[in-house]
N, C-alpha and C positions, 0 to 999 in steps of 0.2 A: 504493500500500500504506500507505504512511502515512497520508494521508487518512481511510484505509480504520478505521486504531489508533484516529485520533482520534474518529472518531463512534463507534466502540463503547466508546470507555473510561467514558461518563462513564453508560452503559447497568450496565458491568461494576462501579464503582462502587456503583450504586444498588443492586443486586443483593449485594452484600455489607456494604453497609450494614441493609437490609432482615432479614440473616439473622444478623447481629449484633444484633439490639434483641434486649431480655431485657424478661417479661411483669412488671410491677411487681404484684404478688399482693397488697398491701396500698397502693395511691395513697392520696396526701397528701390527694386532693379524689376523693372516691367520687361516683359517680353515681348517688344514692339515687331518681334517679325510676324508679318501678315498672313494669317491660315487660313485660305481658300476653303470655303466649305464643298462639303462635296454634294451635285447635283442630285437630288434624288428626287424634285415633285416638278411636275409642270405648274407654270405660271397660273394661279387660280387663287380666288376668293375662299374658295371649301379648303386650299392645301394649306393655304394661310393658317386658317381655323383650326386645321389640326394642331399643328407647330406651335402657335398662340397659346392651348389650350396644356398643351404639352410641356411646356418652358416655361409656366409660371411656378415661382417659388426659386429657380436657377439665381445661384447665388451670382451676385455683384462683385466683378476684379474689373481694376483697373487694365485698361490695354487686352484685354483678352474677345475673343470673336468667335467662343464656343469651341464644340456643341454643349461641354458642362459648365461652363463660365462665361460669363458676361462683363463690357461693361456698356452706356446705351450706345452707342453708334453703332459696336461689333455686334449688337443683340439684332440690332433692322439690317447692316452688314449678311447677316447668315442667315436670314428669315427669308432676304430678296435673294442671295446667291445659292442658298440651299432650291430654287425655283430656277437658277440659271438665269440668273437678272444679275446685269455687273454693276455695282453701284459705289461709289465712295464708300473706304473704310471707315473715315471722321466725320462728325456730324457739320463742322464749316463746310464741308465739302460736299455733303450730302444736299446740303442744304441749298448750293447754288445751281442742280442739275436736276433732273426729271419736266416733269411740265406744272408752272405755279399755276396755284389756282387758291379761290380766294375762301376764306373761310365758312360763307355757307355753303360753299360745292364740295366740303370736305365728306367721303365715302370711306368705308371698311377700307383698309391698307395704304390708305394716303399717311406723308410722315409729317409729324407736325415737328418744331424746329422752336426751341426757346431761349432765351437769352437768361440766363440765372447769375453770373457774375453780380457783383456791386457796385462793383467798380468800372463796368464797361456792361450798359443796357441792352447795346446792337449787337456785343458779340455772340456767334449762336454756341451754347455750350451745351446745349441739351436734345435728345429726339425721342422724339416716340411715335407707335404707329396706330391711328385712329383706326377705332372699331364699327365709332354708331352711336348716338344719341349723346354723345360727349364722353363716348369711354375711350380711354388711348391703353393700351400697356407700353412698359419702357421698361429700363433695367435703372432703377433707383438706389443714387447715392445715400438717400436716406434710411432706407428700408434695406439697402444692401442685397437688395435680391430684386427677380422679375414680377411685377408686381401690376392691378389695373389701376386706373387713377380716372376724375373725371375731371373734367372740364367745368362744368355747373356748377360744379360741389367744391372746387378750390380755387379759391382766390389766387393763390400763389401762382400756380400754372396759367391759371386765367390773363394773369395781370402779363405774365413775361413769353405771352405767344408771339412771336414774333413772323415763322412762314409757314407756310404748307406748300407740301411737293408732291407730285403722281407719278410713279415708275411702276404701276401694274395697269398692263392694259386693259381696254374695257372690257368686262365680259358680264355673261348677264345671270352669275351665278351671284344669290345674298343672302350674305351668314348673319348679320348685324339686327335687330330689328329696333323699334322705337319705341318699343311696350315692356321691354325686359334685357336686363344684359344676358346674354345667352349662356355665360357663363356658371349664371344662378347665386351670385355671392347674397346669404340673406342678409348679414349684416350690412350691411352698405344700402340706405335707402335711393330709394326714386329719386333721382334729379329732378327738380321744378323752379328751376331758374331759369333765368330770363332766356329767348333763343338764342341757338350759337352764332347764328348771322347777326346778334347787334352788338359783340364783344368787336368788332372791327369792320367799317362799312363805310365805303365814300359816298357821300349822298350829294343827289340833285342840286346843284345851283343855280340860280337867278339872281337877275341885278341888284335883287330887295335884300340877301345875304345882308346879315347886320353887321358892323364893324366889331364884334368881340366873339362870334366865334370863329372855331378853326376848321377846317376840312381835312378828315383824316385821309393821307395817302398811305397808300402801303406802295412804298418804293423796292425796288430788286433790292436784293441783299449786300447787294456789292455798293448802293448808294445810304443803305444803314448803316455799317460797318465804317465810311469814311469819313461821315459826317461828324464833326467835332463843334463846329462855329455855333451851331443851334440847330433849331429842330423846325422854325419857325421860318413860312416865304410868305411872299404874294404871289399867288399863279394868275399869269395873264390870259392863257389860254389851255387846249388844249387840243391840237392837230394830226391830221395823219401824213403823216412823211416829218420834216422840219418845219419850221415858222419861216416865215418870210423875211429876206435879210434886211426890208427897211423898218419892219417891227423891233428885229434885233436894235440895229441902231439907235431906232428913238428911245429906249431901255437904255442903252451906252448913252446917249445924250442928254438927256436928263439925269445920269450923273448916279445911276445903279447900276449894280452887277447881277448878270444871271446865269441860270444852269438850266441845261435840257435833259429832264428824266424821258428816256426810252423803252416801250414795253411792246410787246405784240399782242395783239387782239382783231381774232378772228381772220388772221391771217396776215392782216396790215399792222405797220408800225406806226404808233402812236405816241407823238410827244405831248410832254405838259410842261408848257413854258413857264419857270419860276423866279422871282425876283428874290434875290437871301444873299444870304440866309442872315434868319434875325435868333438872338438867343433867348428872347422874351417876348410875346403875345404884344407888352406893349410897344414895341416898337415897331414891331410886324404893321399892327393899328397904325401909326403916325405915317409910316411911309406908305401903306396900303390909301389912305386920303389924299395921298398926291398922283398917287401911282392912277386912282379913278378921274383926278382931274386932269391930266395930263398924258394916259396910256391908253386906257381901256377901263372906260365906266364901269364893267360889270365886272375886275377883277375882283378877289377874295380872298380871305388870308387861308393856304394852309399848312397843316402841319407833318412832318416825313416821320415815321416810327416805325 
């Protein structure tokens, strides 16, 4: 019998040793080479679904791109390359590629793209992949593992959504619905906040625009990211193809600077002609007064975010 102690202790040992290590979520030396997942599902809504459903709870590591470790970029990283979809490793990067679309067009496997920093609003540090009714999953630094999160119901992510992007083609399979997260988590109640298309929305202008508020643009990401001066224009217009060079001019002649944001819609390039940047509303206001007397009556103050 005692023989017997001795050759299983040091088995028993091993085994409680094994079940004490703790997963180091953020290692001193990351293992930044890139591991291509390997293809196993065609491009779909349902293959998604499985994977989704499958990978929640997958712990959170820094730099890691699965299949048992995560951190968020490598988690959407192997979700689209496990379907044979090449996508940026990093979420800045993910973030400037696929096809943008505006937040109420957002659908099951669209990536939504957030700024969390403190100290830098437009940098994108964060993704996760929309489900439906405001549910995203993502691989959470706070939670440390893969986990769902909503939209509705947090403020936090609410506040710091910054893009959405589409890299799965359309198809007319849907896993998502509007009545229940499919997943069934009971604790977590019904969203009943406000809709998701009024957390970020450019609305209709006309000349009667009052001088104090602003027009949210949602500019490319590459015009987030480099903005410093403010946040704050006047837009004079908004055209397909450029502005006309004697508009440019009268803008330079009267003694302002401006910038031409360019976007595509519906096939054609569209610019928005902006007078800035200003670092505060009120200033935006003072020059916005001159800019209607002497540019374009019906310009308007907006704001890039």
């Amino acid at each position: 019998m005692k023989k017997i102690l001795t050759t299983l202790l040091p088995l028993g040992l091993l085994f409680f040793t094994a079940c004490s290590q703790k997963i180091d979520h953020h290692p001193k030396h990351p293992n930044y080479a890139i591991k291509k997942p390997k293809v196993i599902y065609t491009p779909s809504k349902k293959n998604l679904d499985k994977m989704v459903k499958k990978l929640q709870g997958t712990p959170y590591v820094w730099a890691e791109e699965g299949p048992n470790k995560f951190d968020c970029s490598g988690f959407t990283y192997y979700l689209y390359g496990s379907m044979g979809i090449e996508i940026p490793r990093v979420a800045r990067e993910q973030a400037k590629r696929g096809k943008r679309i505006g937040i109420n067009e957002l659908q099951y496997g669209d990536l939504i793209f957030f700024a969390t920093s403190k100290k830098n609003r437009r940098k994108i540090t964060h993704v996760g992949m929309y489900l439906g009714d405001g549910w995203f999953t993502h691989a959470s630094t706070v939670k440390n593992e893969v986990i769902y999160s909503n939209l509705y119901t947090s403020p936090y992510y609410k506040k710091r959504l910054r893009v959405c992007r589409r890299y799965l083609p359309e198809t007319p399979i849907k896993v998502a619905t509007k009545t229940a997260a499919p997943w069934k988590i009971k604790e977590v109640s019904p969203p009943n906040k406000e809709p998701l298309e009024n957390l970020q929305k450019e609305k209709t202008v006309s000349s009667s625009t009052t001088l104090n508020k602003a027009i949210v643009i949602k500019a490319p990401i590459q015009e987030m990211e480099q903005q410093k001066e403010g946040n704050f224009y006047v837009q004079v217009g908004s055209f397909i193809g450029k502005p006309k060079n004697h508009l440019l001019y009268k803008i330079t002649h009267q003694g302002f600077t401006h910038k031409i944001i360019q976007f595509p819609k519906e096939g054609r390039s569209i610019s928005k002609l902006l007078i800035g940047p200003y670092s505060n509303r009120d200033e935006a206001t003072q020059a916005l007064t001159k800019v209607r007397e002497t540019i374009k009556s019906d310009a308007f103050i907006a704001e890039i975010r």
